[in-house]
N, C-alpha and C positions, 0 to 999 in steps of 0.2 A: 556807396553801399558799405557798410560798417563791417571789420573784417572780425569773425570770431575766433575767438583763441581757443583751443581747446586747452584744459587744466593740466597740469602734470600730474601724473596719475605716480603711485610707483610701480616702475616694472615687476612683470612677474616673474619668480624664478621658478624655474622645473624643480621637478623631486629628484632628491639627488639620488642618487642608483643603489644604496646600500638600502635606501626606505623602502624602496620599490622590492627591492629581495626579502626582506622583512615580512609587508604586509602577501608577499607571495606563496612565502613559507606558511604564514599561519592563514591561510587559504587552506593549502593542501591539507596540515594538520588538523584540519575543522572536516571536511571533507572525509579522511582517516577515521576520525571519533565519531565522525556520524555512520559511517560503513561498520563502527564496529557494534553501536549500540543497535543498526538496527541486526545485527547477527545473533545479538543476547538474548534479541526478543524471545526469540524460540523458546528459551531456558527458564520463562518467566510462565509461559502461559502451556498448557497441554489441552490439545485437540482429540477429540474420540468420539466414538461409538454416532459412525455419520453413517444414516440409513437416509434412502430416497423414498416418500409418501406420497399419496393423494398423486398418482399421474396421470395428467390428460393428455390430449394431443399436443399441446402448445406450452403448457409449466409440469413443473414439478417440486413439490415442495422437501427439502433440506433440513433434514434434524440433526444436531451435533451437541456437543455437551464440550464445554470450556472450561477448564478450571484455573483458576487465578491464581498463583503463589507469591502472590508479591503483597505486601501492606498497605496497597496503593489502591484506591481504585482508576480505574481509567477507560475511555473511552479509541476504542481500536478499530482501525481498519481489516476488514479479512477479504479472502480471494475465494469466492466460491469456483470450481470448474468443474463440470458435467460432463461424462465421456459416456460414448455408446459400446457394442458388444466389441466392433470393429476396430478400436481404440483412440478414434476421430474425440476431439473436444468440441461440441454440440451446442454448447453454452459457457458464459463466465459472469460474474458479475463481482461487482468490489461495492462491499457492506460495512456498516459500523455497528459495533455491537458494545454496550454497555458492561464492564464490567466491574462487581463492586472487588471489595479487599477479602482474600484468604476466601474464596466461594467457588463451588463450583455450578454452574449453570447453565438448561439445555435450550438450547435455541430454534427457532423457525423461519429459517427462508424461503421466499419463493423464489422459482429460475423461472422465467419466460423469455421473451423473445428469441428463443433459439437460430442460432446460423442459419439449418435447415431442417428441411423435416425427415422424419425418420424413413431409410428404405426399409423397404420389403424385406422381411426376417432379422429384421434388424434392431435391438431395443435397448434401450439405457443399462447401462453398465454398471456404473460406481461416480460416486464425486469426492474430489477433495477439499479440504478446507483447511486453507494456511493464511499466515499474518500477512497483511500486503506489505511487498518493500518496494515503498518509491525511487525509481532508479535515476541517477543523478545525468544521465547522460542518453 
């Protein structure tokens, strides 16, 4: 039986410890920069005049008006949540909404699928509407 040699290969060396603190540092620092733009977001865009329409037993439709101050247009994530009189959250949903540059613009959501249904004396409150921040952790 013919014996096979395996090739010399060259060995591997490990990263040496200073690389490893390096590419660790500019880890956290990315992580940092991304915590802070999404905090600015707020400073770019203004949320108002949110009234709840059209409600039936099961949706409720979401009007809000967005204004843009930024030169950009862009496409955004938001957090709709729907409380009742009690101050229970009833409903939530995460939407994208279209926005062009320097505009302000009123929008329509629906809410459905709600948690639960409403008790007895019981009815829709207020909603809010803020920018979704996706949390790292």
């Amino acid at each position: 039986m013919p014996i096979i040699e395996r090739p010399d290969f060259p060995k591997r060396r490990p990263a040496p410890p200073w690389l490893k603190l390096v590419l660790l540092a500019t880890v956290l620092i990315g992580f940092y920069l991304r915590s802070c733009w999404y905090d600015s977001k707020e400073n770019y865009y203004e949320i108002s005049d949110i009234e709840l329409t059209d409600q039936t037993l099961s949706s409720v439709d979401v009007l809000f008006v967005v204004s843009n101050n930024t030169r950009m247009g862009k496409e955004e994530s938001v957090l709709i949540r729907l409380y009742t009189s009690r101050g229970d959250e009833i409903a939530s949903r995460i939407t994208t909404i279209n926005l062009a540059s320097r505009s302000r613009k009123r929008y329509r959501k629906l809410l459905e699928n709600w948690n639960r249904p409403l008790y007895e004396d019981e009815e829709l409150s207020h909603a809010t509407v803020e920018i979704f921040k996706p949390a790292i952790f």
